[in-house]
GULUM-452498 format. One record per atom (N, C-alpha, C): x, y, z; atom name; residue number from 1. Coordinates in nm, 3 decimals. Layout:
BEGIN
+---------+---------+---------+----+-----+
|    east |   north |      up |  a |   k |
+---------+---------+---------+----+-----+
|       X |       Y |       Z | CA | NUM |
...
+---------+---------+---------+----+-----+
END
This chain:
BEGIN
+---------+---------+---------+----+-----+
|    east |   north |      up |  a |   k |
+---------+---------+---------+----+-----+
|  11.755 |  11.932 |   7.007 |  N |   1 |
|  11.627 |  12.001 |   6.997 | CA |   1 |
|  11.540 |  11.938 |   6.890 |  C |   1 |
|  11.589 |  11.878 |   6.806 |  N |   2 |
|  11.526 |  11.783 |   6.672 | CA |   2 |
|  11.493 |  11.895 |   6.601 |  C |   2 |
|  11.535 |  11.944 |   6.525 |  N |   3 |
|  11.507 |  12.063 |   6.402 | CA |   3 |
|  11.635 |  12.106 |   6.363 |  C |   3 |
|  11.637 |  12.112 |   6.182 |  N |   4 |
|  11.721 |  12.192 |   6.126 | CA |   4 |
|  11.741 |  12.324 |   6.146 |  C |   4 |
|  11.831 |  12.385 |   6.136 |  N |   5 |
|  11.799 |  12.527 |   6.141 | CA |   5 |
|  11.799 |  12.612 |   6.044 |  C |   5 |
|  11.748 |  12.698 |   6.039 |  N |   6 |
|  11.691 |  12.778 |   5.970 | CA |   6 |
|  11.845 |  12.827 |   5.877 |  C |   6 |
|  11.880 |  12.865 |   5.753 |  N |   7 |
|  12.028 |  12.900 |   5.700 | CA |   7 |
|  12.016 |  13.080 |   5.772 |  C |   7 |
|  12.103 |  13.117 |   5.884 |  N |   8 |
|  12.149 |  13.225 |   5.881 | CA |   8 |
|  12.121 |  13.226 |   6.013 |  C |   8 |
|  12.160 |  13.325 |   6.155 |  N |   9 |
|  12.136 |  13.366 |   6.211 | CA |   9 |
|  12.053 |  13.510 |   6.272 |  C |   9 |
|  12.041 |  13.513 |   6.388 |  N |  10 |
|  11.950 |  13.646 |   6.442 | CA |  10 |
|  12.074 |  13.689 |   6.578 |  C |  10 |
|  12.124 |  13.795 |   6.523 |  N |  11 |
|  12.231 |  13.838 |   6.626 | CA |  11 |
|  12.163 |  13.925 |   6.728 |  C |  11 |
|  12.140 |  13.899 |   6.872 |  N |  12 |
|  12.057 |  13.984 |   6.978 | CA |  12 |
|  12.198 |  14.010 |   7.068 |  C |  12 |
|  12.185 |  14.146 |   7.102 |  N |  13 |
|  12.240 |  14.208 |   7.199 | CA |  13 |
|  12.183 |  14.195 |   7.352 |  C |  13 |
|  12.196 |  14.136 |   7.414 |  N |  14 |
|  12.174 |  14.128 |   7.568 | CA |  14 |
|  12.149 |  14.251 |   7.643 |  C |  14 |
|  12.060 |  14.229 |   7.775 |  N |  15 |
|  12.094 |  14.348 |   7.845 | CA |  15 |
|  12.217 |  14.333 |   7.943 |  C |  15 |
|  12.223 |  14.210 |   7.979 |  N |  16 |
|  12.290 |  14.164 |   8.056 | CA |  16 |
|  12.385 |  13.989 |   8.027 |  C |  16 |
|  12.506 |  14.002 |   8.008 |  N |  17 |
|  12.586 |  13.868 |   7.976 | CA |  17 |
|  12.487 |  13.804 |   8.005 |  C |  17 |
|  12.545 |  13.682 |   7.919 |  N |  18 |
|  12.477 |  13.553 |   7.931 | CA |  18 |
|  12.569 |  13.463 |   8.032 |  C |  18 |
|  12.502 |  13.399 |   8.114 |  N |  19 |
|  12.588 |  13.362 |   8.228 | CA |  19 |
|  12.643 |  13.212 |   8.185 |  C |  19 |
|  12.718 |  13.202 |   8.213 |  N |  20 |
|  12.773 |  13.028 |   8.243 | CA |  20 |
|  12.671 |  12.932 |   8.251 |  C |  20 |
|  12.640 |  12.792 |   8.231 |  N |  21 |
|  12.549 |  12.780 |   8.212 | CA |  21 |
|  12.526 |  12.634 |   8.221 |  C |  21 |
|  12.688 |  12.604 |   8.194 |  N |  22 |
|  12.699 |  12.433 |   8.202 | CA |  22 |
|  12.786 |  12.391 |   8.034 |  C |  22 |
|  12.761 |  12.296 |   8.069 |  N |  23 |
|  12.856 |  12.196 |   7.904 | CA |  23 |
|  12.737 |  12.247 |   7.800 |  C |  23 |
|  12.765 |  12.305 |   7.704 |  N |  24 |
|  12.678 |  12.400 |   7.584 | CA |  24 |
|  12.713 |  12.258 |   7.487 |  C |  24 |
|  12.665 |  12.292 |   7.383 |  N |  25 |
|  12.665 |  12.194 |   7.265 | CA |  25 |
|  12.754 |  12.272 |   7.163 |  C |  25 |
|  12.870 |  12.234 |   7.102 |  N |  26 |
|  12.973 |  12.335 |   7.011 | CA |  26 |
|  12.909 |  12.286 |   6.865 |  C |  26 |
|  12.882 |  12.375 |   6.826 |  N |  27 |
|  12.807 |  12.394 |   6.681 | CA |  27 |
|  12.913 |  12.505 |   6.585 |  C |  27 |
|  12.897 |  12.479 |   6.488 |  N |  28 |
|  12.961 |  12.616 |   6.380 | CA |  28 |
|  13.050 |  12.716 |   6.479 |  C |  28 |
|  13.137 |  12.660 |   6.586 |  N |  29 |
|  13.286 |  12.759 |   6.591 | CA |  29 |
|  13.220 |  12.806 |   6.760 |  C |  29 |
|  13.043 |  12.767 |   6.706 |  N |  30 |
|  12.976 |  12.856 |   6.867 | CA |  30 |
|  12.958 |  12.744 |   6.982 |  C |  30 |
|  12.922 |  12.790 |   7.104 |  N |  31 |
|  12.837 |  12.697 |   7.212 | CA |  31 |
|  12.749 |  12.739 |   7.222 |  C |  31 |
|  12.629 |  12.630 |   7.218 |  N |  32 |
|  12.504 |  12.673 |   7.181 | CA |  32 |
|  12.452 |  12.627 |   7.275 |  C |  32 |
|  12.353 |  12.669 |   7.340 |  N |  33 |
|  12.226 |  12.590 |   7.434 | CA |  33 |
|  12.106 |  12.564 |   7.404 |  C |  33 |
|  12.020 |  12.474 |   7.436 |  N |  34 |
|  11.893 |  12.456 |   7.385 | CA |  34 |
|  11.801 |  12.612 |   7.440 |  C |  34 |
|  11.737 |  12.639 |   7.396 |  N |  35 |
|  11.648 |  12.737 |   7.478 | CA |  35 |
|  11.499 |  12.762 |   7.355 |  C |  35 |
|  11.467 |  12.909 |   7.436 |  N |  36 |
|  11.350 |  12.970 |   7.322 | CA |  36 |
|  11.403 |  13.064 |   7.321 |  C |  36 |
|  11.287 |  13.150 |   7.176 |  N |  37 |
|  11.281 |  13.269 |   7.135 | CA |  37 |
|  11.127 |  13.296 |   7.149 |  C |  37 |
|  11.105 |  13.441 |   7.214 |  N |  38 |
|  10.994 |  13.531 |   7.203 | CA |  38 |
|  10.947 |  13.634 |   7.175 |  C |  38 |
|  10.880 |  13.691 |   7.119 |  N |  39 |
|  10.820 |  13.777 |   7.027 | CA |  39 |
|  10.665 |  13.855 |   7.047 |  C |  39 |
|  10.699 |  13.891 |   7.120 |  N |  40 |
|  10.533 |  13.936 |   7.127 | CA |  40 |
|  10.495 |  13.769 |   7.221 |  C |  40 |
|  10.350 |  13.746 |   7.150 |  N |  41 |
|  10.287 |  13.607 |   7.222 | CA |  41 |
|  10.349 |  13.500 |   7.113 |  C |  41 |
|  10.438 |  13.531 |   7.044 |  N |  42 |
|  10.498 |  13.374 |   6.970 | CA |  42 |
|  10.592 |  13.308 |   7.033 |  C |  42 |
|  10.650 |  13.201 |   6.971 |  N |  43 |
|  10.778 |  13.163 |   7.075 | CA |  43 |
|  10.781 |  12.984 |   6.951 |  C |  43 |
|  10.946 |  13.011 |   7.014 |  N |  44 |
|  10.990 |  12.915 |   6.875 | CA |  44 |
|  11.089 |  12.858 |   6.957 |  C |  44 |
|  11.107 |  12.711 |   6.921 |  N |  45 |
|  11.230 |  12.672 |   7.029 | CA |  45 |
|  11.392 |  12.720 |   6.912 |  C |  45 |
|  11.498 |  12.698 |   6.999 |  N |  46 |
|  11.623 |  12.784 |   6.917 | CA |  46 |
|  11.703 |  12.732 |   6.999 |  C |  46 |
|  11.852 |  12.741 |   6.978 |  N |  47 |
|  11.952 |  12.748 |   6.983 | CA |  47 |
|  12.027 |  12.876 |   7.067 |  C |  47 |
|  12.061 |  12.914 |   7.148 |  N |  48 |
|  12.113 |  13.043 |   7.187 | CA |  48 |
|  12.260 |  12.977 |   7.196 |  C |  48 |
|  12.372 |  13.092 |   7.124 |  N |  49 |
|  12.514 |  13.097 |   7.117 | CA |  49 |
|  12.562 |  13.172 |   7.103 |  C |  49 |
|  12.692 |  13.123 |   7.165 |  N |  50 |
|  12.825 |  13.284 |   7.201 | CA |  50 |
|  12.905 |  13.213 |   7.116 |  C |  50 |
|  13.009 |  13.319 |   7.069 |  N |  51 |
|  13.171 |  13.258 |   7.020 | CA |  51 |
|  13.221 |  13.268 |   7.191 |  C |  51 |
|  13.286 |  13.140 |   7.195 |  N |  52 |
|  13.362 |  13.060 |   7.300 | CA |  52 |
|  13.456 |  13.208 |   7.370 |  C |  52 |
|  13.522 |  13.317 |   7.343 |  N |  53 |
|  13.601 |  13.394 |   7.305 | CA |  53 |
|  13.520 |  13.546 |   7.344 |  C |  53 |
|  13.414 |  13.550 |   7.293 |  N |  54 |
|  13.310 |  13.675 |   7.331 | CA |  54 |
|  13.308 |  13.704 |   7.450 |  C |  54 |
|  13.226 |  13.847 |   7.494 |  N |  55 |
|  13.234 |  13.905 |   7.622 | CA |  55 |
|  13.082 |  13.837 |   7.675 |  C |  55 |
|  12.988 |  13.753 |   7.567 |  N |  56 |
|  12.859 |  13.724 |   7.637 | CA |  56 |
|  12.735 |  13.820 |   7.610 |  C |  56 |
|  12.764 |  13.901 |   7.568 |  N |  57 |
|  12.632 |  14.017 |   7.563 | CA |  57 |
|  12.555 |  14.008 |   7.405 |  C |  57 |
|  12.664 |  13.960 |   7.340 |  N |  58 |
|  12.582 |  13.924 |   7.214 | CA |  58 |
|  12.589 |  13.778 |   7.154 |  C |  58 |
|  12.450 |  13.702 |   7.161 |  N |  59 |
|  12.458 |  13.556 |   7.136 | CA |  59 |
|  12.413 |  13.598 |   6.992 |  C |  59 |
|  12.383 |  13.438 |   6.920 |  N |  60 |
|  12.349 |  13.451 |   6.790 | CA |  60 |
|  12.245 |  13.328 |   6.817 |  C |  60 |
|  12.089 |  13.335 |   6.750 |  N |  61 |
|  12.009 |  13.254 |   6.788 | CA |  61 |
|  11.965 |  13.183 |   6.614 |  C |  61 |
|  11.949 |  13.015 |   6.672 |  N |  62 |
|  11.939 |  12.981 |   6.543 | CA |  62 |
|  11.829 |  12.944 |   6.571 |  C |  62 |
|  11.730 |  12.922 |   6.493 |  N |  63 |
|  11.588 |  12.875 |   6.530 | CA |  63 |
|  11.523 |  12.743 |   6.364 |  C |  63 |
|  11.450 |  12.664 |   6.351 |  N |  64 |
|  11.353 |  12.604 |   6.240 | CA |  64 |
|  11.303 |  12.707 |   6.110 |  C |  64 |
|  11.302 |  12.862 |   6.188 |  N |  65 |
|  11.251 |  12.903 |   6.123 | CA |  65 |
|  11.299 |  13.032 |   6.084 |  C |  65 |
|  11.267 |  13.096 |   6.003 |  N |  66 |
|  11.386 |  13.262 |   5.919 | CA |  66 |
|  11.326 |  13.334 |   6.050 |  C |  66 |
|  11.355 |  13.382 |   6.152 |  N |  67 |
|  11.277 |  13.468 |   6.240 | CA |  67 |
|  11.260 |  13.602 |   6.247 |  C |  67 |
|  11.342 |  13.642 |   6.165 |  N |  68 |
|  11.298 |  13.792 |   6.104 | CA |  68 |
|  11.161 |  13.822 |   6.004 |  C |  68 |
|  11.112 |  13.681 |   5.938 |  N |  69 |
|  11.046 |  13.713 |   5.803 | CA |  69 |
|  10.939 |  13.674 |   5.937 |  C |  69 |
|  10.942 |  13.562 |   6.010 |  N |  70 |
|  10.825 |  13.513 |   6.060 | CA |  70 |
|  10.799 |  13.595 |   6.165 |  C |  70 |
|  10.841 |  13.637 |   6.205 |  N |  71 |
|  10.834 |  13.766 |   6.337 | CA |  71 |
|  10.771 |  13.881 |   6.345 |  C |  71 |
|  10.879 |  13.926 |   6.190 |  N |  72 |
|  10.817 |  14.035 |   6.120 | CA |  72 |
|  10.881 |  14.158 |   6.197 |  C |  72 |
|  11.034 |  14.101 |   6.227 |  N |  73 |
|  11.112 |  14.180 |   6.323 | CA |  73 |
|  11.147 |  14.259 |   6.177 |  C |  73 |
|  11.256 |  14.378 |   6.236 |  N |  74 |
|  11.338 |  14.471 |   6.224 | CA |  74 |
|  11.442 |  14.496 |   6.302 |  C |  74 |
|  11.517 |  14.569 |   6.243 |  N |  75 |
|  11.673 |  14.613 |   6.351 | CA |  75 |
|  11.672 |  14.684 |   6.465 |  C |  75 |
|  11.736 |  14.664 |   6.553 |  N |  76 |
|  11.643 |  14.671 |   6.641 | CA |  76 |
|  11.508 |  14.657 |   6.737 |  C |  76 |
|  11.451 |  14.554 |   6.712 |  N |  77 |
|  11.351 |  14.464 |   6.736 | CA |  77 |
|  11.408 |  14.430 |   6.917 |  C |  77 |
|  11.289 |  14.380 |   6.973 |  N |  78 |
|  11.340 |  14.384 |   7.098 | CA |  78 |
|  11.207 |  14.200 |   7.078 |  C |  78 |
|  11.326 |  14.108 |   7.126 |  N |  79 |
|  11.327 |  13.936 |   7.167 | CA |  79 |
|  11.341 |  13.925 |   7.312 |  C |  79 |
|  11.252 |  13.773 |   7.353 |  N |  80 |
|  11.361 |  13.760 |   7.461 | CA |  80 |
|  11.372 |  13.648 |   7.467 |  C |  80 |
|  11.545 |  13.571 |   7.464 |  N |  81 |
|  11.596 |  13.455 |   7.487 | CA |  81 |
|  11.537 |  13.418 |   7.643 |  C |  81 |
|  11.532 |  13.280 |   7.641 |  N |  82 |
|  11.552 |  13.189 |   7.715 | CA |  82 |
|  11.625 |  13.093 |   7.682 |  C |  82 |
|  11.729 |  13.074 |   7.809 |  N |  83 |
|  11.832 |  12.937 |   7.787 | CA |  83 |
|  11.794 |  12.831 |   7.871 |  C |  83 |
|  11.799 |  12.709 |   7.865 |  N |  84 |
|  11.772 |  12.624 |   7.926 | CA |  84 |
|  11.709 |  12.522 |   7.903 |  C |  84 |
|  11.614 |  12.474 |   7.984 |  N |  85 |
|  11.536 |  12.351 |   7.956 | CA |  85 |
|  11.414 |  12.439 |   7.883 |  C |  85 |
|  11.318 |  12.382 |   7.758 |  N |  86 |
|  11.229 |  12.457 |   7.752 | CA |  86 |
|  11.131 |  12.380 |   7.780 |  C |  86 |
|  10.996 |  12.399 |   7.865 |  N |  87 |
|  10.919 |  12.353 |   7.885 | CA |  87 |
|  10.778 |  12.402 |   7.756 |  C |  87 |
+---------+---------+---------+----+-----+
END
């Protein structure tokens, strides 16, 4: 994706598993995929990952940037991943 990531993660609960998806990239223990994050009308490219081991419903998204401070999320905050190619 060409970007550091940001130190820490953003743990999102799914509505629905994250499906299979192809050969992921193994990062810090996780498999990660290229994708985005969205927010309202923002959107940041990221990382979406499971532990290898998980049921899928909760990835952990790494992004360039702190995405809680820049978001201006809270707990419970409602995102929505995209995995894949990002255009």
């Amino acid at each position: 994706m060409g970007f550091e990531p940001y130190p820490g993660t953003l743990n999102v609960k799914l509505n629905e598993p994250l499906p299979e998806i192809g050969k992921g990239r193994k990062m810090y223990n996780f498999i990660c995929y290229p994708g985005s994050l969205m927010v309202g009308d923002f959107k940041t490219d990221a990382y979406i990952c499971k532990h290898p081991y998980g049921e899928g419903r909760t990835v952990f998204v790494l992004a360039p940037v702190g995405i809680r401070k820049t978001f201006g999320l809270r707990d419970k905050g409602f995102v929505r991943v995209q995995v894949g190619k990002v255009v």
